[in-house]
TORFIDREN-637090 format. One line per 4 residues: their letters; for each residue x, y, z of C-alpha. Coordinates in steps of 0.05 Angstrom, whole numbers, plus 32768, in hexadecimal, padded with zeros to 4 digits. Layout:
<sites>
A) X Y Z  ...
</sites>
This chain:
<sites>
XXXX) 8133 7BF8 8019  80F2 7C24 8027  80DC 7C22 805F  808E 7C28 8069
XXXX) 8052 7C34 809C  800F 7C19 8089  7FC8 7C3D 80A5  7F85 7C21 8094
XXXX) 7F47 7C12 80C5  7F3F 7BD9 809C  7F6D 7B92 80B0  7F69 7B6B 8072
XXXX) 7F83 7BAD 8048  7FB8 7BB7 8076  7FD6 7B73 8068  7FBD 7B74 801D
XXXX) 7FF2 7BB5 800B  801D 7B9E 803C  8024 7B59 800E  802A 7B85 7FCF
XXXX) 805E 7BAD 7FEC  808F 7B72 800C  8082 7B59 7FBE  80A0 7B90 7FA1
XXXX) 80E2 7B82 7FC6  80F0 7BCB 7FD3  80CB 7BDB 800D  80D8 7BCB 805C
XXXX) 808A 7BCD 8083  80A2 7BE3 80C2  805F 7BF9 80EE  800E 7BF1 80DC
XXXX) 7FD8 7C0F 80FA  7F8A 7C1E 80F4  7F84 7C62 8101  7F9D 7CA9 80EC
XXXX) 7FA9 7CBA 813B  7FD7 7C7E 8142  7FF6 7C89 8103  800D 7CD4 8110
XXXX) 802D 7CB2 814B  8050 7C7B 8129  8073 7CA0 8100  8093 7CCE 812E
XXXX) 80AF 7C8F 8151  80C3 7C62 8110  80D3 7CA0 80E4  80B7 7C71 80A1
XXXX) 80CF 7C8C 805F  8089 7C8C 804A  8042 7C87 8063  800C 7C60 803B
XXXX) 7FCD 7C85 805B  7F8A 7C6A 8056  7F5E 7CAE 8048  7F21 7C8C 8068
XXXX) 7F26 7C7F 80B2  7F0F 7C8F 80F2  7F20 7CCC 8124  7F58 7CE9 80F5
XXXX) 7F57 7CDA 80AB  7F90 7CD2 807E  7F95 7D1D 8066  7F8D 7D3A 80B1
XXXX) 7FCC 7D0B 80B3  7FEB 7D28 8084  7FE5 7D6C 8096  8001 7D5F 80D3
XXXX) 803A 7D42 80BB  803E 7D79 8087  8048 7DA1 80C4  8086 7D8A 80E0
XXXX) 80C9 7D7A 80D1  80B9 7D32 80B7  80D9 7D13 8083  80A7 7CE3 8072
XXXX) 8086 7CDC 802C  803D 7CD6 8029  8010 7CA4 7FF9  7FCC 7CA9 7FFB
XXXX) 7FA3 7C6D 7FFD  7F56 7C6E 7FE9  7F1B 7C47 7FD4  7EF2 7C8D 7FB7
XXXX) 7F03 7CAE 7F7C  7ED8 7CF0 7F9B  7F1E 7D05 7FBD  7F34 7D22 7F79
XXXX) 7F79 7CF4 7F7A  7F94 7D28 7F47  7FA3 7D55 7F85  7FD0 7D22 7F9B
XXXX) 7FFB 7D1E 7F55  803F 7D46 7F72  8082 7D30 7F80  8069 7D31 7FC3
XXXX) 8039 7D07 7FC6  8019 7CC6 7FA7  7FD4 7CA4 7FAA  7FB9 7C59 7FA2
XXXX) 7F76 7C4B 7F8F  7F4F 7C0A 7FAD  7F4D 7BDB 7F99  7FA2 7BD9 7F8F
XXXX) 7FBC 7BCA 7F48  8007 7BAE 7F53  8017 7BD5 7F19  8007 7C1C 7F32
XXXX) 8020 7C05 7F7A  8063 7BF8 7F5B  8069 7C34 7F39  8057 7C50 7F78
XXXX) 8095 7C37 7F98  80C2 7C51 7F61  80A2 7CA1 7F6E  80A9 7C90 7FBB
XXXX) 80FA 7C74 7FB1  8108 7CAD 7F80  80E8 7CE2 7FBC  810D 7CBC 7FF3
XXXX) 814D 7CC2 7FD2  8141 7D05 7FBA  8131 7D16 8005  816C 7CF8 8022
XXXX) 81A0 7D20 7FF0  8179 7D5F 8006  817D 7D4A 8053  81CD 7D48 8046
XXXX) 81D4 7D86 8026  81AA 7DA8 8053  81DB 7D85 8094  8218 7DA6 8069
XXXX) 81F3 7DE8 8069  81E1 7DDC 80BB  822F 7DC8 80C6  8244 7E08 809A
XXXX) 8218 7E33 80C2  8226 7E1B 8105  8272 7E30 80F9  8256 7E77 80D8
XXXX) 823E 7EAC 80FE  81F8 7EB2 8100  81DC 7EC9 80BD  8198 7EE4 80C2
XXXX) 815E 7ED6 8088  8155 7F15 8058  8111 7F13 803D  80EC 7F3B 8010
XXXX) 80AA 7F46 7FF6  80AB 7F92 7FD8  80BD 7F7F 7F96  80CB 7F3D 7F8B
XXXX) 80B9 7F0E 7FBF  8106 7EED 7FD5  8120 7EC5 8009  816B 7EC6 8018
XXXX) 81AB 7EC2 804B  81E7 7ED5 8043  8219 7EA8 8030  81E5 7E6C 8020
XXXX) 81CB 7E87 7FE3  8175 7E98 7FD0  8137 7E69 7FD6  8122 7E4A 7F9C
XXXX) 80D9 7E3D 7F96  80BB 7E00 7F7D  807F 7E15 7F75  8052 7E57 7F6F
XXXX) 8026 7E40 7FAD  805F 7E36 7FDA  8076 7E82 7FC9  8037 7E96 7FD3
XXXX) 802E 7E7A 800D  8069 7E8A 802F  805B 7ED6 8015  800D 7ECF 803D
XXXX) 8034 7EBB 807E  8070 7EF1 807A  803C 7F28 8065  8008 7F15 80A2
XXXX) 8047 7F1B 80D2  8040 7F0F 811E  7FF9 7EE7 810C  7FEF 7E9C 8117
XXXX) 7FBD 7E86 80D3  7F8F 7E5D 80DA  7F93 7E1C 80A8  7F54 7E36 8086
XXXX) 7F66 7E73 807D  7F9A 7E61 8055  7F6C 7E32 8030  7F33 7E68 8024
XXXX) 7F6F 7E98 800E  7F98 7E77 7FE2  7F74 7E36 7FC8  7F2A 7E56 7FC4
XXXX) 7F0B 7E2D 7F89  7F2B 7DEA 7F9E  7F08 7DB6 7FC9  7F10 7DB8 8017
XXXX) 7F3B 7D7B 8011  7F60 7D84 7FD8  7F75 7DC6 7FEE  7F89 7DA6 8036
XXXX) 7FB5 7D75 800A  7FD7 7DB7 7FE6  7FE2 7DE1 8023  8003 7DA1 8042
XXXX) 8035 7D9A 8006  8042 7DE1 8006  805A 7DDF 8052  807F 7DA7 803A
XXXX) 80AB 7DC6 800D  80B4 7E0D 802E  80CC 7DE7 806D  80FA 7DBA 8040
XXXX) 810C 7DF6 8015  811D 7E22 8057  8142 7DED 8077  8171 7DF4 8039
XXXX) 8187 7E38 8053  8194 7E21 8091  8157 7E33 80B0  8138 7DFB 80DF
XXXX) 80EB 7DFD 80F4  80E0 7E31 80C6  8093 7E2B 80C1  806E 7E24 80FB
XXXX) 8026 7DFE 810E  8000 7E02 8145  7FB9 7DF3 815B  7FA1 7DF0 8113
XXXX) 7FCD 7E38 8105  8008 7E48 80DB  803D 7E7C 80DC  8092 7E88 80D5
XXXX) 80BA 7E8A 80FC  80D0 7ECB 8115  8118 7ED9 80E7  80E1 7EC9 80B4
XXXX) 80B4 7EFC 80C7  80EA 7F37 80BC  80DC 7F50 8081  80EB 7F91 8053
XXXX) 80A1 7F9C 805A  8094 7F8E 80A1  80D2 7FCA 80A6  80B7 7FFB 8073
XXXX) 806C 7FEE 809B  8084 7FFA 80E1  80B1 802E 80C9  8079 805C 80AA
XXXX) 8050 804F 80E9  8086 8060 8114  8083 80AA 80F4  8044 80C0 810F
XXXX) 8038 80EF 8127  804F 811B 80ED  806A 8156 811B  80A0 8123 8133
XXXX) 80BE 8118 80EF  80F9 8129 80C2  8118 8129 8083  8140 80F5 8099
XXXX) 811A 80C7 80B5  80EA 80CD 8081  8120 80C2 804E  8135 807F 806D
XXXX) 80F6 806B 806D  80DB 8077 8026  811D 8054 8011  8100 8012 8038
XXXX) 80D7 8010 7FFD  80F6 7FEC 7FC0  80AA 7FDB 7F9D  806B 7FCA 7F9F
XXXX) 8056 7F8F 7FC5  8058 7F49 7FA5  8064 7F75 7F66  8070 7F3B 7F35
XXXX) 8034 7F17 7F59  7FE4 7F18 7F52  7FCF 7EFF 7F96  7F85 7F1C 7FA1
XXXX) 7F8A 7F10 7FF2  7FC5 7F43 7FF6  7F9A 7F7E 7FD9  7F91 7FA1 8011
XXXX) 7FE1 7F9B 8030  7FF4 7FB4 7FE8  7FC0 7FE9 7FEE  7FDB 8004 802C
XXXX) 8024 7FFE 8024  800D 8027 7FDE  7FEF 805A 8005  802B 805C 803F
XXXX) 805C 806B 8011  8039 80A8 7FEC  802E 80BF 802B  8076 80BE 803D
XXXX) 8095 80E3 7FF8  805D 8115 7FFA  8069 812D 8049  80B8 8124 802E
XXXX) 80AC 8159 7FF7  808A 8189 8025  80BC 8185 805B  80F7 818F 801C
XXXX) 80C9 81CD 8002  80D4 81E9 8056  8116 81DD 8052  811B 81FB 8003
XXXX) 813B 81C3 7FEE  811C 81C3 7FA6  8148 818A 7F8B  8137 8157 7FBB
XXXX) 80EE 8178 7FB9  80E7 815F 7F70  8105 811D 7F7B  80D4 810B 7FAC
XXXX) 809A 8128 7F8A  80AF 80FA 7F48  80BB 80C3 7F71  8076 80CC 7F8F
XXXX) 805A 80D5 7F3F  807B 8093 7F31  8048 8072 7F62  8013 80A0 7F5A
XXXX) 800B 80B8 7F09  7FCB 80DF 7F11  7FD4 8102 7F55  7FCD 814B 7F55
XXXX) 7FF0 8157 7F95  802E 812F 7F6E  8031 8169 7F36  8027 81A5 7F6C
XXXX) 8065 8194 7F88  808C 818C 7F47  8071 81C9 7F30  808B 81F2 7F71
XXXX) 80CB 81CE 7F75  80D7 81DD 7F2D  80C0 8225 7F35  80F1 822C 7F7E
XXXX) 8123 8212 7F49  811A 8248 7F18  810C 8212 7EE6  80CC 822F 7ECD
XXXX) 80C8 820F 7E8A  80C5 81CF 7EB2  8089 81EF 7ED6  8064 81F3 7E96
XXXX) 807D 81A8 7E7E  8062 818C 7EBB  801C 81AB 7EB1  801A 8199 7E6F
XXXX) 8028 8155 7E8E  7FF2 814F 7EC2  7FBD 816B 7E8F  7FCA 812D 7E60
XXXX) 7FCD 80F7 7EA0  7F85 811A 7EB1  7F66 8123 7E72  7F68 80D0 7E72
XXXX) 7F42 80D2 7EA9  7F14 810B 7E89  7F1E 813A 7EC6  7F3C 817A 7ECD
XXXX) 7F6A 819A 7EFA  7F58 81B2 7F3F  7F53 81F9 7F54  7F86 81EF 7F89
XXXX) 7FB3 81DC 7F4B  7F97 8211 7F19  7FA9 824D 7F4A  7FF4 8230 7F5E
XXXX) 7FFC 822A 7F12  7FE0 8270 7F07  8009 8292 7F47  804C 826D 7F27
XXXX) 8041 828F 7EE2  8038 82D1 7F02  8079 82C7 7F2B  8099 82B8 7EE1
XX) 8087 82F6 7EC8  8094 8321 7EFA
</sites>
């Protein structure tokens, strides 16, 4: 049996779809109420398997309800109940959540109940797998979230296996708040950012089942209260906000300024970089982060390949300087330093290769060569000959 919580400021529809429901034989009513205040309230007492809110009523409406409830740990289903079509009720067609349009049809209220049994069971297998997970880890020692977002964006422990997303907007979401670490996000921030042609409702509805599902999908890993609200504001918690890309960004800031650096720690960090950011992804709020972990890591190879050409270590002095071409194809600085490494190399066939190279990458952008790297090509063909 179902069991149910009913919020409407109107009586008579209160005891209308409480009727239809006690008709269908498959759900308990266990609480009632007339506004979205007491209703928030009610069901962190009764802890109903699902909520029929009424989207019109006073102080707190059914989708501020929601959203609330979105933002905890409960386990409640939501079905919306409303007597305006205006709402766009296709935001609310997700295993998620339901809607009911007044006046109620017994028809579409009973197949209500089946989506709402089929969630409810589908809930309570998860809550037991998840208490197997909590019981495994509990006897474990503490295993630590790994998450990435240069490259692909991944969630995973050790031992309890990868998050799978559901959806694209949960990822994406979860990628906003692990990229924006040690901030608290406003709700409409998140709204403006990743829903910013929907309406203000409808987007509150999508955000809502998004924090669903990471929560749920997090708790799978064994990782309780994973996403937090507060005042209106979102963010992870903080194993959640470690991140290959929180390292790599704190790493590259931590070598300034440049006289305190070495190979070495240079080299550790440029190998804190395993791509670009969100590289599989086209999220246009994260083009400034990707422009800047773009330009941190050039930064690193090329002061790497100058502090290799001190030390007149040629071999290393070309890796970096291809491994800075790889992320840079037209930059000029890029070829000057394959071109001397080469040359400190003897290799001065390769010298000539590589400016035959750079010609072709600039020709397609109809420049030509500097004169910094015209004379350094000219002063290595002298060197040849003589």
């Amino acid at each position: 049996m179902i069991t149910a919580l009913l919020a409407d400021d109107e009586e008579h529809a209160l005891s209308l779809l409480e009727l239809l429901l006690h008709q269908t034989g498959e759900v308990k009513v266990i609480g009632r109420c007339g506004n979205g205040i007491d209703a928030l309230e009610q069901v962190g007492l009764l802890k109903p398997d699902v909520a029929f809110l009424d989207i019109e009523m006073p102080g707190m409406n059914g989708l501020e309800v929601a959203e609330r409830l979105g933002s905890s740990v409960s386990a409640t289903q939501i079905v919306f109940v409303t007597a305006y079509d205006r709402y766009a009720v296709s935001a609310f067609e997700n295993d998620a959540l339901d809607y009911l349009l007044k006046p109620l049809e017994v028809d579409r209220l009973n197949r209500t109940v089946g989506r709402v049994k089929r969630a409810v069971a589908h809930r309570r297998t998860e809550d037991r797998e998840a208490a197997v997970v909590r019981t495994a880890a509990a006897s474990e020692t503490s295993a630590e979230p790994q998450v990435q977002l240069l490259g692909e964006v991944q969630v995973s422990v050790e031992g309890r296996g990868r998050l799978k997303w559901r959806t694209s907007k949960e990822k994406e979401l979860f990628a906003y708040l692990a990229v924006h670490y040690g901030s608290r996000i406003h709700r409409d921030v998140l709204l403006d950012e990743l829903w910013p042609d929907e309406h203000y409702q409808k987007a509150k509805v999508y955000l809502h089942t998004c924090v669903s599902y990471l929560r749920r999908d997090l708790r799978h890993l064994g990782l309780e209260d994973a996403v937090v609200y507060e005042d209106e504001k979102y963010s992870l918690s903080a194993p959640l906000e470690r991140s290959d890309y929180r390292e790599f960004v704190e790493a590259a800031a931590g070598l300034l300024p440049p006289g305190s650096v070495n190979a070495e720690r240079l080299e550790r960090t440029v190998n804190l970089y395993s791509g670009r950011l969100f590289r599989s992804e086209d999220y246009q709020w994260a083009d400034d982060e990707i422009r800047h972990t773009e330009t941190a890591i050039e930064a690193q190879l090329l002061r790497l390949a100058q502090l290799y050409e001190g030390e007149g270590d040629f071999g290393r002095m070309i890796a970096a300087g291809r491994r800075l071409l790889q992320h840079s194809p037209y930059n000029e600085e890029a070829y000057r330093i394959l071109m001397k490494g080469y040359a400190g190399s003897g290799k001065h066939d390769e010298v000539y290769r590589v400016y035959g190279e750079m010609g072709r990458r600039l020709d397609e952008l109809q420049i030509q060569a500097s004169d910094m790297t015209l004379s350094l090509y000219e002063g290595l063909k002298v060197r040849k000959k003589s």
